[in-house]
MISEKOL-593578 format. One record per residue (C-alpha): residue number from 1; residue in three letters; x, y, z. Coordinates in Angstrom, 2 decimals, always signed. Each point is the difference from the previous one (the first is absolute). Last residue first. Layout:
BEGIN
- num,residu,x,y,z
- NUM,ala,X,Y,Z
...
! end
This chain:
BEGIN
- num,residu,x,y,z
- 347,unk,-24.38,-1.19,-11.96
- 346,unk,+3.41,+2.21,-0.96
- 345,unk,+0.58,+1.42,+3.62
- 344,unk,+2.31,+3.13,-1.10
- 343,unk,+2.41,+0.49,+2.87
- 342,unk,+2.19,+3.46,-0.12
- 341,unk,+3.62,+0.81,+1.67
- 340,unk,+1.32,+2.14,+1.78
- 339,unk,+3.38,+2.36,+0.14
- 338,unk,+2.70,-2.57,-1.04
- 337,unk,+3.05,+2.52,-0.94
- 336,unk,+0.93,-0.48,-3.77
- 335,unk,+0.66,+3.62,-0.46
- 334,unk,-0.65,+1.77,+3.74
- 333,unk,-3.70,+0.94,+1.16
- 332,unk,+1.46,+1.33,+3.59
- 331,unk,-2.41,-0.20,+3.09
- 330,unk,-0.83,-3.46,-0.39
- 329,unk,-4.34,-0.36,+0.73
- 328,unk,+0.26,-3.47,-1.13
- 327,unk,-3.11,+0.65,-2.12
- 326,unk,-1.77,-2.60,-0.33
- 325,unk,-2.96,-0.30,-2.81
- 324,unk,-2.91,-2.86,+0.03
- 323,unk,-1.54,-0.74,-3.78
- 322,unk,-3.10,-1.86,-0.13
- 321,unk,-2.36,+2.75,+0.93
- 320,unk,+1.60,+2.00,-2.30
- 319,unk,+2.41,+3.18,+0.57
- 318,unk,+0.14,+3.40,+0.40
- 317,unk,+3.32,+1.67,-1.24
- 316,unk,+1.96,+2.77,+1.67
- 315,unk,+2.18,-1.72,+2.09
- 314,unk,+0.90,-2.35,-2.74
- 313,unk,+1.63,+3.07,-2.03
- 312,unk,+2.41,+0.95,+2.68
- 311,unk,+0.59,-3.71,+1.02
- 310,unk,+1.67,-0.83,-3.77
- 309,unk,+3.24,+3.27,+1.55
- 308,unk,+1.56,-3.30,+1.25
- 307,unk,-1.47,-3.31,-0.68
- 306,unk,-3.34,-1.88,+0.25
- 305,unk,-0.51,-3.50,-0.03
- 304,unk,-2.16,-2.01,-1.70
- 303,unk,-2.00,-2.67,+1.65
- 302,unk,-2.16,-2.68,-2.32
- 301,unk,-2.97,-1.80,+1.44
- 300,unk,-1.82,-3.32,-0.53
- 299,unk,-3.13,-0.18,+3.13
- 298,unk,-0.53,-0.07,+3.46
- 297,unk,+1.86,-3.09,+0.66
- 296,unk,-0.26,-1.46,+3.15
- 295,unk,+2.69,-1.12,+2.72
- 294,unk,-0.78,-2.31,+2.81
- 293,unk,+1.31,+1.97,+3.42
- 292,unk,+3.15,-0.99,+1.74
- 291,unk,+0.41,+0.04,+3.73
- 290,unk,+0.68,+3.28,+2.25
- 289,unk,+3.90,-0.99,+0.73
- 288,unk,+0.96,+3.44,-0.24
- 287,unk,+2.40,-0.26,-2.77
- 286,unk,-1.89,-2.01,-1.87
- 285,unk,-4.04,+2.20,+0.29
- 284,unk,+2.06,+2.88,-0.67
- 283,unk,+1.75,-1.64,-3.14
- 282,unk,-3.32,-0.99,-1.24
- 281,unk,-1.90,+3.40,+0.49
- 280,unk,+3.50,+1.53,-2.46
- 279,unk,-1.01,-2.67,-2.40
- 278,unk,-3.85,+1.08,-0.46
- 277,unk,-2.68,-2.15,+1.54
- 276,unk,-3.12,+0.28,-2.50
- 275,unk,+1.77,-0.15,-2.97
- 274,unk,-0.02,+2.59,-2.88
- 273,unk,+0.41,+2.52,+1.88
- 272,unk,+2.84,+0.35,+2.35
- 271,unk,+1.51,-3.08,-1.85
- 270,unk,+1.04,+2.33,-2.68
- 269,unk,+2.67,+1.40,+1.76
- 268,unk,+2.29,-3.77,-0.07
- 267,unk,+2.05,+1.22,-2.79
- 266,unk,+0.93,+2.32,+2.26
- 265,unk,+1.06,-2.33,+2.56
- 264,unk,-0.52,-1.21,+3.29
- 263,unk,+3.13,-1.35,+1.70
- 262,unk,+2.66,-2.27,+0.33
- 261,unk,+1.19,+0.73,-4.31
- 260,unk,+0.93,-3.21,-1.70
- 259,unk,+1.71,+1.18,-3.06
- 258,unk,+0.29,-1.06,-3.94
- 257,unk,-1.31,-3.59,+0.26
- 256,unk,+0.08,-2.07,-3.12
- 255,unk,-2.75,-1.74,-1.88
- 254,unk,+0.45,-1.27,-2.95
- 253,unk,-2.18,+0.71,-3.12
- 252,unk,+2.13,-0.29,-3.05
- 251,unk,-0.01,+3.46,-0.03
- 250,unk,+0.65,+0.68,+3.72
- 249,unk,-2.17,+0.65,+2.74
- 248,unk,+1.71,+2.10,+2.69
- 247,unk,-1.25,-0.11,+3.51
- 246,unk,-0.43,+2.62,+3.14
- 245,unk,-0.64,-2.15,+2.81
- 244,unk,-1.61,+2.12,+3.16
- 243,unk,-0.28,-0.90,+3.66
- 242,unk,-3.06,+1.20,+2.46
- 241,unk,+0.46,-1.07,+3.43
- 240,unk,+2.19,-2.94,+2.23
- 239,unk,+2.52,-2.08,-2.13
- 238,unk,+1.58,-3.04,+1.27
- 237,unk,+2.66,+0.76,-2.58
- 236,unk,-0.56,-3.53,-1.70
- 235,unk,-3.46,+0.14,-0.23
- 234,unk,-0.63,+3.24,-1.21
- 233,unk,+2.08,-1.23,-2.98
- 232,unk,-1.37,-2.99,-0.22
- 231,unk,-3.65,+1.80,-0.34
- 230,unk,+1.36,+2.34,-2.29
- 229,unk,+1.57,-2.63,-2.63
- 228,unk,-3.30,-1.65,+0.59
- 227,unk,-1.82,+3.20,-1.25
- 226,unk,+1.93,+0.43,-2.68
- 225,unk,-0.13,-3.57,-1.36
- 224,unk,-3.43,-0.20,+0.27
- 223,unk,-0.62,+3.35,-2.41
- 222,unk,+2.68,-0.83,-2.43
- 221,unk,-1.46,-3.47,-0.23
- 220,unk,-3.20,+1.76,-0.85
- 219,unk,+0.96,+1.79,-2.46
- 218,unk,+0.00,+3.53,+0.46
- 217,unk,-1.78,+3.33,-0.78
- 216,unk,-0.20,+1.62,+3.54
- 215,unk,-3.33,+0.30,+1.35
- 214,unk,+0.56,+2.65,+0.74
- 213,unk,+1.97,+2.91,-0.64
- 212,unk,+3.27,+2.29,+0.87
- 211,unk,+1.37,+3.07,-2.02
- 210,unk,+2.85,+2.59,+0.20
- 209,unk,+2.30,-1.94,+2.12
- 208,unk,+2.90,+1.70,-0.13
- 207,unk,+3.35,-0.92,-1.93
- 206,unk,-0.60,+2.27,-3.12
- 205,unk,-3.12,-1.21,-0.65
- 204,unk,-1.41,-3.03,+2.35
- 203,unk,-2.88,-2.34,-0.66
- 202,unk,-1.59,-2.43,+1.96
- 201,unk,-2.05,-2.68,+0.42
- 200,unk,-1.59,-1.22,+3.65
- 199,unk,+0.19,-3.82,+0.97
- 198,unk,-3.46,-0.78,+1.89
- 197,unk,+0.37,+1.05,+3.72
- 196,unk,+1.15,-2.23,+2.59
- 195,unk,-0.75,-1.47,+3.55
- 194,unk,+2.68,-2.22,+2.13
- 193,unk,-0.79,-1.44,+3.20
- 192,unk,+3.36,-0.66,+1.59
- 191,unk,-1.39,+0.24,+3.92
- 190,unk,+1.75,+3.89,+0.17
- 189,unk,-1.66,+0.77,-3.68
- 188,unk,+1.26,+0.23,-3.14
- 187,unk,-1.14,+2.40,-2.49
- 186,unk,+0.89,-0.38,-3.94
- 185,unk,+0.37,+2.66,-2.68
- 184,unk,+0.24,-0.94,-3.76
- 183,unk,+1.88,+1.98,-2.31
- 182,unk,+0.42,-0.04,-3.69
- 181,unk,+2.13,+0.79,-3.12
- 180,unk,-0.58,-0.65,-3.81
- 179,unk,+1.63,-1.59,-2.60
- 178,unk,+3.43,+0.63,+0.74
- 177,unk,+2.73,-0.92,-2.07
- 176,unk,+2.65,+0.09,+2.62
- 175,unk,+3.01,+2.06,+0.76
- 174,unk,+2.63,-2.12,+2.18
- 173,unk,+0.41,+1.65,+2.99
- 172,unk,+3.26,+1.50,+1.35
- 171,unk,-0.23,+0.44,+4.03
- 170,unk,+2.62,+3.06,+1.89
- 169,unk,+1.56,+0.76,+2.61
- 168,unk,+1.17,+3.47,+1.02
- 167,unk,+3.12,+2.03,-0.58
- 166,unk,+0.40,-1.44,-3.80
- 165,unk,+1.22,+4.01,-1.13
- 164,unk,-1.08,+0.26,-3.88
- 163,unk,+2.19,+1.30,-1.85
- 162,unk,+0.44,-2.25,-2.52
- 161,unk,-3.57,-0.49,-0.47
- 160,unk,-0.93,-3.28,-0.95
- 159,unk,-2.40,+0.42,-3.13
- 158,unk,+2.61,-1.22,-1.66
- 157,unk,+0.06,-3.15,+1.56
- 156,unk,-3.57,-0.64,-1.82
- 155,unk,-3.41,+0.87,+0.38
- 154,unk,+0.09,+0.85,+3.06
- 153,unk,-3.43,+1.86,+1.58
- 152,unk,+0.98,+2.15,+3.36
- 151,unk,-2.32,-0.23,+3.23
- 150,unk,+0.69,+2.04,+3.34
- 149,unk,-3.42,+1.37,-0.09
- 148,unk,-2.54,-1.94,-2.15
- 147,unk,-3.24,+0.49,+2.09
- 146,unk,+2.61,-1.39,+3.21
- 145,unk,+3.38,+0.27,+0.94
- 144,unk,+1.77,-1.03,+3.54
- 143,unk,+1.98,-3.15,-0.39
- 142,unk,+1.90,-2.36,-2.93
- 141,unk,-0.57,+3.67,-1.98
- 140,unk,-0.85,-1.63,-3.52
- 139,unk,+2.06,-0.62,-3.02
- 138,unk,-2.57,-1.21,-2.96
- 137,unk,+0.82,-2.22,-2.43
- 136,unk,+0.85,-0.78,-4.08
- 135,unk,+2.52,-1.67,+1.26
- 134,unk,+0.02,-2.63,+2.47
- 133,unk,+2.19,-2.20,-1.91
- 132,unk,+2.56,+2.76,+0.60
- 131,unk,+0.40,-1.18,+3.51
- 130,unk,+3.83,-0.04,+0.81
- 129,unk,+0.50,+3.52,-2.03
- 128,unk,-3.49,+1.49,+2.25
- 127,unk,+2.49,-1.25,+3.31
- 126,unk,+2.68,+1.79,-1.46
- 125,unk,-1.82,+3.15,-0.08
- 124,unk,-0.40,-0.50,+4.02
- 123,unk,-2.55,-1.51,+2.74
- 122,unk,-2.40,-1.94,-1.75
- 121,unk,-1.83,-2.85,+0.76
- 120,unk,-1.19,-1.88,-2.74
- 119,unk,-3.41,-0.65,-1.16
- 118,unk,-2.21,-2.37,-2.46
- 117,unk,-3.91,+1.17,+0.97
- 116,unk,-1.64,-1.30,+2.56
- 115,unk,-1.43,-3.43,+0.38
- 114,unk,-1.28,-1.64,+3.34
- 113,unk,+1.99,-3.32,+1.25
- 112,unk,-0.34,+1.01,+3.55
- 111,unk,+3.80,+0.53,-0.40
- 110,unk,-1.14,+2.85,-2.88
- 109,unk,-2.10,+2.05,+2.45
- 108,unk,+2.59,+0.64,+2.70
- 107,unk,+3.12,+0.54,-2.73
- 106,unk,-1.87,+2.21,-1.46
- 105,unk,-1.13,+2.29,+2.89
- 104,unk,+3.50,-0.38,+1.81
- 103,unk,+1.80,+1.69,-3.66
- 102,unk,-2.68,+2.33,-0.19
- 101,unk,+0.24,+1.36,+3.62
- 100,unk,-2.61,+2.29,+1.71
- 99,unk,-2.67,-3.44,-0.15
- 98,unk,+2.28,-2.53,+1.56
- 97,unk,+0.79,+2.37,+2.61
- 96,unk,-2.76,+1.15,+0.34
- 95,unk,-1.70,-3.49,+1.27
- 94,unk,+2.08,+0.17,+2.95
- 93,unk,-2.21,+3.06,+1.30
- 92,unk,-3.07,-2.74,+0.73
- 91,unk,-3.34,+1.19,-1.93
- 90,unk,-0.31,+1.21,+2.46
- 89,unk,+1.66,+1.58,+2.76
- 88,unk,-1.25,-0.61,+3.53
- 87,unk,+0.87,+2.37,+2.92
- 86,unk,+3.07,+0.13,+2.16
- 85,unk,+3.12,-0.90,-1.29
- 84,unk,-1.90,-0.06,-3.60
- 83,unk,+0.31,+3.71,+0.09
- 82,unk,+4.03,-0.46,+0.01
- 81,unk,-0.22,-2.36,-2.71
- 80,unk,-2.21,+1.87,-2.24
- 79,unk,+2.65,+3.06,+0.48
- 78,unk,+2.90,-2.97,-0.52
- 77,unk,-1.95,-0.97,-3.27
- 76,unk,+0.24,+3.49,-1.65
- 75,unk,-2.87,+0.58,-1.86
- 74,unk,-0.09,-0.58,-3.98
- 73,unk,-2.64,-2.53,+0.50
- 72,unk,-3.36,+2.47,-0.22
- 71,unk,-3.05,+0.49,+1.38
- 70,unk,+0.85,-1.63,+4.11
- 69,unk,-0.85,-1.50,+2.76
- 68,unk,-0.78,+0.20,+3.82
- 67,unk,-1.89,-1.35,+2.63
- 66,unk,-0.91,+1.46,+3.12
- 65,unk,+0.83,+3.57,-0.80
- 64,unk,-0.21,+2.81,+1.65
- 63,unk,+2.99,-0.55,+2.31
- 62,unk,+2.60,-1.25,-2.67
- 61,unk,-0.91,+3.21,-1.99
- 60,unk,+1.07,+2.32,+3.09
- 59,unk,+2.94,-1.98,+0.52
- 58,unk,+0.93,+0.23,-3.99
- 57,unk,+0.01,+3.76,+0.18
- 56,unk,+1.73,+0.36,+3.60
- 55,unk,+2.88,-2.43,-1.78
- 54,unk,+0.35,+1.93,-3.19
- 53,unk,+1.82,-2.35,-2.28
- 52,unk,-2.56,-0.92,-2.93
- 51,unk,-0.57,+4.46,+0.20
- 50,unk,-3.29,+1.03,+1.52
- 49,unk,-3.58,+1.02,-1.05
- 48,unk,-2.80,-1.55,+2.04
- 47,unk,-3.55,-0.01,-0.98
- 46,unk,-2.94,-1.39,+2.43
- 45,unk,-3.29,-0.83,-1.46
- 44,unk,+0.81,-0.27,-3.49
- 43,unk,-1.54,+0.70,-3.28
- 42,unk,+1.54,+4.09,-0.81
- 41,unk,+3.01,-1.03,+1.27
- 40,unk,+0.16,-2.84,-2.14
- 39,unk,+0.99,+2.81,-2.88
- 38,unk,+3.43,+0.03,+1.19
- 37,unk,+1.26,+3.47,+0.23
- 36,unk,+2.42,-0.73,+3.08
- 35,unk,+1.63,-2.89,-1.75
- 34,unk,+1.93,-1.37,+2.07
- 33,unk,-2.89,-2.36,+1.17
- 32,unk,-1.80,-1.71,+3.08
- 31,unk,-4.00,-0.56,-0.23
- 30,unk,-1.76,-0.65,+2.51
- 29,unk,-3.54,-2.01,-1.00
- 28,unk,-2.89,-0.37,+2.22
- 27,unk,-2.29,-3.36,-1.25
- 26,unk,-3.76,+0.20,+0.14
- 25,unk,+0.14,-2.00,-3.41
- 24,unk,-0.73,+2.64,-1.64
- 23,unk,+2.32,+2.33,+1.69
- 22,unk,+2.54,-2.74,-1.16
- 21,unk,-0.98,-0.20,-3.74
- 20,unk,+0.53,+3.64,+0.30
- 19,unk,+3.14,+0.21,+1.26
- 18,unk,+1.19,-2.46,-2.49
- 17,unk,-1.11,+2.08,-2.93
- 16,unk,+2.17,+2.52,+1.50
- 15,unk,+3.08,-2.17,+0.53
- 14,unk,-0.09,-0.98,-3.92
- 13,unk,-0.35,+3.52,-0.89
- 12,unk,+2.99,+1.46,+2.09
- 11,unk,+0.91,-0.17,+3.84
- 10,unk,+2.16,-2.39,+1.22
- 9,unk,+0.38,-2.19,+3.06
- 8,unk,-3.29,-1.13,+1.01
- 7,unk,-0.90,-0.84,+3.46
- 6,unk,-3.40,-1.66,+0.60
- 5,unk,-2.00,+0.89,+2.95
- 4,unk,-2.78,-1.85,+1.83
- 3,unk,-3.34,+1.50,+1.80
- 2,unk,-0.83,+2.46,-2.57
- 1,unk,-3.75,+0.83,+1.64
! end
């Protein structure tokens, strides 16, 4: 018997795999979206489609939930707000705000005395003429954007488009030479216990992560230092659940973080199988104030994902005893859409 309920607002891949790790855990899950095709339908125990400003919507999650959370930051934080009225939000809707905004995020991370890369923020053309030191860069979205939306490569004020209308905000970043990029995902507990995986290495190709792996090829001050970057970081916010620090490693072999992300992660899918308690069992086990469990590792792994009109074929292979296939079960393959992903256990 379900005999506690976990509210989850959203409803793609991330929010299935939650679902699951719930049902194992003899958790119900409700899931809230605006997404009425979201594939969490298909995972859930209770499924409720409604716009972020539907008050009969949101009443009806608020009652079948006893704790809620969330897959992904880009929610508004008044809707967590207004949930958090009555049931418990977690991790704690504050945190999104940091997280949703760039220019907040960086700021956060480097008065802890973290590195990031050299930014400025950015709110007109003149503001790129004031920082041409940070050219070659990257203009990104200062909110909202995400698998390389909202991101434009500047080599130089020319590539400055005069007509280009500076309506929203903006963060230049000073290009790096990167070495490699990685990820490490952290859970902290209601008493501060803190558990971690292993740093994870990944690759992207054209902005999406196309490849993650352990163990990641590091050194091993690399390795320390991101994990005690996460740990203060977790610290600081008070943080409650799975959070995420997406890292760049740079030539000369500094570490910088890209993006702290208060949630599960993609790069994080490999967990499922290749440890014995899986990130998405971890941020159950948080949020719900279950305790933490020791984490073991299964074995090395790498994940690939699988995009767009890729699913077709993988649907119709068999696979190897060491290789574990998810299919999001998305109803539209589109071009660079994140349909599943594969797990190839490499011990």
């Amino acid at each position: 018997m379900l005999n506690k309920r976990l509210g989850i607002v959203g409803s793609g891949q991330l929010c299935s795999f939650l679902c699951m790790a719930a049902k194992k855990l003899k958790i119900s899950t409700t899931v809230f979206t605006d997404d009425k095709d979201g594939p969490a339908q298909n995972f859930c125990d209770y499924f409720i489609y409604g716009k972020y400003n539907d008050k009969e919507k949101i009443r009806e999650f608020i009652e079948n939930t006893d704790i809620a959370t969330y897959e992904f930051e880009n929610i508004p934080v008044e809707f967590l707000k207004l949930i958090e009225k009555e049931k418990p939000v977690l991790p704690n809707p504050d945190i999104n705000k940091i997280a949703q905004n760039r220019k907040l995020e960086k700021t956060f991370v480097n008065k802890l005395g973290i590195k990031t890369t050299d930014w400025a923020y950015i709110k007109s053309a003149e503001d790129i003429k004031k920082n041409q030191n940070l050219l070659p860069g990257i203009l990104k979205s200062n909110t909202l954007g995400y698998d390389g939306k909202g991101q434009f490569v500047l080599n130089s004020l020319d590539d400055v488009k005069k007509d280009w209308c500076f309506t929203a905000d903006y963060i230049l970043e000073k290009k790096v030479n990167l070495k490699k990029e990685i990820s490490v995902v952290i859970t902290r507990f209601k008493d501060g216990t803190l558990s971690f995986y292993e740093p994870i290495e990944n690759e992207h190709r054209n902005q999406i992560l196309f490849k993650s792996k352990i163990p990641a090829n590091i050194s091993k001050k690399i390795y320390e230092q991101a994990i005690s970057n996460a740990k203060k970081i977790s610290e600081e916010l008070n943080y409650i659940g799975v959070l995420t620090l997406e890292y760049f490693i740079t030539e000369k072999d500094e570490l910088l973080v890209n993006e702290l992300a208060p949630r599960f992660h993609n790069s994080g899918h490999l967990t499922i199988d290749a440890f014995n308690i899986s990130q998405f069992q971890k941020h159950v086990l948080s949020v719900m104030d279950l305790g933490s469990k020791p984490i073991g590792k299964i074995s090395n792994a790498e994940m690939y994902n699988i995009l767009g009109s890729e699913i077709l074929d993988y649907r119709k292979k068999t696979f190897k005893k060491n290789e574990f296939f998810y299919d999001y079960l998305k109803k539209e393959p589109r071009e660079g859409r994140k349909m599943g992903h594969i797990t190839i256990l490499k011990d």
